[in-house]
C-alpha positions, 0 to 999 in steps of 0.5 A: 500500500501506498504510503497516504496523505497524513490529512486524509487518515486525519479526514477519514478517522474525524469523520468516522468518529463525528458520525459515531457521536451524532449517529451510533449515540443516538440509538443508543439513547433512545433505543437501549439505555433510554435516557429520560431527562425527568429522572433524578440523578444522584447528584440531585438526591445526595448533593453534598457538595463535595462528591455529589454536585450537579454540574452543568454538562460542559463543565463535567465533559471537561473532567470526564475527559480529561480524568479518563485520557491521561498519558495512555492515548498516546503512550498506547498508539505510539508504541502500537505503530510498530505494527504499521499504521493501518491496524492501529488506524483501524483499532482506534477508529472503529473501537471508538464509534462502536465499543469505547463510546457505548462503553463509557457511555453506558458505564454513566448511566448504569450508575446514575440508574443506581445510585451513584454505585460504582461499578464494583458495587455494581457488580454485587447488584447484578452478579453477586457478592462472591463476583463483586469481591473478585470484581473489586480485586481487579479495580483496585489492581488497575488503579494502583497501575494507574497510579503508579505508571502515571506518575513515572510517565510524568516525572520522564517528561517533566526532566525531559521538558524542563520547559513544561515544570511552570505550566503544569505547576501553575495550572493548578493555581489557573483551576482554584481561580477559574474554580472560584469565579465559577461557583463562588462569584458566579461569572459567566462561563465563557468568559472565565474560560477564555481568561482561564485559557489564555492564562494557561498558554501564557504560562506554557510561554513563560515555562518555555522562556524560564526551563527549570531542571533539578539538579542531575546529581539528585537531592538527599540521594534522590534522583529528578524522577524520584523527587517529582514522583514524590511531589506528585504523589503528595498533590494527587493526595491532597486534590483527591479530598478537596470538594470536586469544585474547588480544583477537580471539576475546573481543572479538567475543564479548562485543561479539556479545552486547552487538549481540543485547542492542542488537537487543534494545532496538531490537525491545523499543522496537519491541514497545512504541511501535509505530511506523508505517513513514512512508516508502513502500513503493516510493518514487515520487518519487525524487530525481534522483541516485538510479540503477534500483533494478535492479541497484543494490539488490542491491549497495548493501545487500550485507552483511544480504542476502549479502557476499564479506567473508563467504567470506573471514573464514569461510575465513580465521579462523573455519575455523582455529578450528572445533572440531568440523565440525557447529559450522560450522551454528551459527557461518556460518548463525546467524552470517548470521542475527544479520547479517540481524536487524541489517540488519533493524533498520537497516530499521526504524529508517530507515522507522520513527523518524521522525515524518511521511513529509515528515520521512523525505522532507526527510532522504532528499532525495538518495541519499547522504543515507542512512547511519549517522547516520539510523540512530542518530537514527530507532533513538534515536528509537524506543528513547526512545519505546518503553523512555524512554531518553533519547534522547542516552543511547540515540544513544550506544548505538547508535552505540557499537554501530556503532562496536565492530562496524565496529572489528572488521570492521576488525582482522579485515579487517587479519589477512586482508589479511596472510593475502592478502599472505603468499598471493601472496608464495607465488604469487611464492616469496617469504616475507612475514614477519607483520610485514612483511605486516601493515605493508604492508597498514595502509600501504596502506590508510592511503594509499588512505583519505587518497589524496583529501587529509588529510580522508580523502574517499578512503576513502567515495569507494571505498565504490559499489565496495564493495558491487559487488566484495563481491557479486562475490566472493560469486558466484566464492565460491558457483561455487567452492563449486558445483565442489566439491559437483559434484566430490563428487556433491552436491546443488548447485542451492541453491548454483548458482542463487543463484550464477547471481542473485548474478553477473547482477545484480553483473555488471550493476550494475559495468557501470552504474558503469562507465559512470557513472564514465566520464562522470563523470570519475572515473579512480581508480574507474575503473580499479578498477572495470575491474580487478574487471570483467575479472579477475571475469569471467575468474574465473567462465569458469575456474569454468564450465570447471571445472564443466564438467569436474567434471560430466564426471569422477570423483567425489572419496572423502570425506576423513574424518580422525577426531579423537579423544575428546581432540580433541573435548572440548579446544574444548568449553569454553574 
């Protein structure tokens, strides 16, 4: 095949994806989860002004999207393109429009429909108590993951980009700001998000005028890396218990439009320059550390095709913050899209900002090589040659656009956590204070990612786990999903089917790893990967058996709790 037109994979993937959103979402709003703008949401029957807050919907797509894209998009697809451009096309195009913004999407509003439940607790509601343990083991190894391989993507790119320190740090000053007009001074959104924007690019600007690198020796015997992992930790720690409206929800919308705003200069410098894809189609000459392309291509880009991280910010954040039940279209599938653009992006840059296919050979000459650095130098690359950019000023950007999503993958992944501890402090009829559970889980993340030595190795080490158990928290979030529509007497097959793709191919590629880390030698994965094999797999029996039964028994009546004119317009506007 020949090589394209970066512009016209471009064209081809945002139309693709424009189509699943204002088509595919649409029967399923009407046809299968039956949105119903009358229903009472949990943000309006428990707001407590702290994790249960009617949001107006703009304001929460910004969290939402933000909290579930992280570093994974691009990670994922710059790592995947080994294979050739067109599979990782394919996976992120289709994956998007069929299964990742169904998924999201139905993830939201499977818990608006319960309470606010998450859904590990969801889980015990549909498929039993013994599912909803094992289920709990699965979330709660994923988010330490999470935690973990976040924060060492991070601190890399925050030594690397030395430009990028002043913009991620002061961004969280930018969100307290925004977060204060909003809600405590009421001013106008557009506004407050335009002065938030621009604040946001002066400071990328001023970090790019005024780099600041730790010393290379270290401080009190630690490494850059190691230090700004701690400091990392230490915010993620204290972000995660502050009121969702004081630094969450306005963070992730202004950082929300400033990812559309770097999208934009990523596909404007496409429109402009052109590029040709120099790397393959499917790449035929492979080096030898590179495994099959089936299964692995379905797990090493998760995030962008379809992630269990997803499910969980859906039904842990996003549906205590719903304000009215047809909002969940906009907030889980657009939400979906935005990280299909990214991932999209990730695409491009990776197969198309480099000069010859030789060049694009040389950098991806083993199958780690890939990742967030060749990222930021092929999208640098083309934004400098298609808007004039420098190309140091445009590496900042993109790699401060990086860094501000993964920071809030990474806050958000610590409030889950938290919400997963206090879960099976109930399971075991214990209360875990918020305090408490949120130290326990910054601790534990903080052991695992140095658990390998003080250059914090230990937490990329997790990460050919990562995308692994994210695809199998998926597939258990989608058969959770099928019990519930089979319960209902809804249309399930767009759910069950690709429930049924996810599951194979995840299960699938776990027990290549499984094998592969045996040989290796490599016990600490092992075992992981042993505990996320047995305790999915006996997740998805218990599912089968309560599809089963659900097939065979009665159906449930809708629960249709009304708001009032109030309660509809009080989330409307922030």
């Amino acid at each position: 095949m020949d090589a394209p037109n970066s512009l016209v994979l471009a064209i081809i993937g945002i139309v693709m994806m424009l189509a699943g959103y204002f088509l595919y979402s649409k029967f399923l709003a009407k046809k299968v989860y039956k949105l119903n703008a009358e229903f009472k949401t949990p943000a309006h029957q428990f707001n407590d002004g702290v994790d249960f807050v009617p949001t107006n919907r703009y304001v929460l797509w910004g969290h939402h999207f933000t909290s579930v894209a992280g570093a994974a998009p691009i990670v994922g697809p710059a790592v995947a393109v080994i294979w050739g451009w067109l599979p990782a096309f394919l996976w992120v195009t289709i994956g998007t429009v069929f299964i990742a913004g169904m998924h999201d999407f139905g993830a939201l509003w499977a818990s608006v429909r319960n309470r606010g439940k998450s859904m590990g607790a969801l889980s015990g509601t549909y498929i039993g108590n013994r599912g909803r343990n094992l289920f709990l083991v699965v979330i709660f190894l994923l988010i330490l993951m999470v935690l973990a391989a976040f924060a060492v993507v991070i601190s890399n790119l925050l030594v690397a980009q030395p430009g990028a320190v002043i913009p991620t740090w002061g961004a969280l000053v930018v969100a307290v700001l925004v977060g204060q007009a909003i809600y405590r001074f009421k001013w106008n959104l557009m506004a407050v998000t335009a002065v938030g924007v621009v604040a946001l690019y002066a400071l990328i600007l001023l970090g790019n005028a005024y780099p600041i690198s730790l010393p290379e020796e270290g401080v009190a015997g630690l490494t850059p890396n190691a230090i700004w992992i701690i400091l990392l930790f230490l915010y993620s720690g204290v972000a995660s218990m502050l009121p969702v409206w004081v630094l969450l929800q306005p963070r992730d919308f202004i950082n929300g439009v400033q990812l559309f705003i770097g999208l934009g200069i990523i596909y404007a410098a496409v429109l402009f320059a052109t590029p040709s894809v120099v790397a393959p189609a499917v790449n035929d000459a492979l080096p030898e550390d590179t495994p099959s392309i089936v299964p692995l291509l379905f797990v090493t880009i998760a995030c962008g095709a379809i992630s269990g991280f997803h499910g969980i910010v859906s039904s842990g954040t996003s549906s205590k913050q719903l304000n009215l039940e047809t909002d969940a279209k906009f907030v889980g599938y657009f939400g979906a899209v935005g990280e299909g653009l990214l991932a999209l992006g990730a695409i491009i840059a990776t197969t198309a900002g480099f000069q010859t296919a030789a060049q694009w050979r040389e950098l991806y000459s083993s199958f780690d090589a890939g990742g967030v650095p060749l990222f930021v130098e092929g999208g640098a690359s083309i934004v400098n040659a298609g808007l004039g950019v420098p190309n140091d000023l445009a590496a900042t950007i993109l790699a401060t656009m990086t860094i501000l999503f993964a920071a809030t993958t990474l806050d958000t992944a610590t409030r889950l956590k938290r919400f997963v501890i206090q879960e099976i402090g109930q399971i075991a009829g214990v209360k875990v204070p918020t305090v408490v559970a949120t130290v326990i889980a910054v601790v534990l993340a903080f052991g695992l990612t140095f658990s390998q030595g003080a250059d914090a190795s230990g937490g990329m080490r997790l990460w050919p786990l990562f995308g692994t158990t994210n695809q199998l928290l998926a597939g258990l979030t989608l058969t959770i999903l099928t019990v519930m529509l089979i319960r209902k007497g809804r249309p399930f097959l767009p759910v069950l089917l690709p429930a049924v793709f996810v599951l194979f191919m995840t299960i699938y590629a776990a027990l290549v790893q499984l094998v592969d880390l045996f040989v290796a030698g490599d016990w600490l994965l092992f075992i992981l990967d042993v505990v996320i094999v047995v305790a999915a797999t006996w997740v998805l029996l218990e599912a089968v058996l309560s599809m089963l039964k659900a097939w065979k028994g009665p159906k449930e009546p809708e629960d249709d709790v009304a708001l009032t004119e109030e309660e509809k317009i009080s989330g409307s506007t922030p």
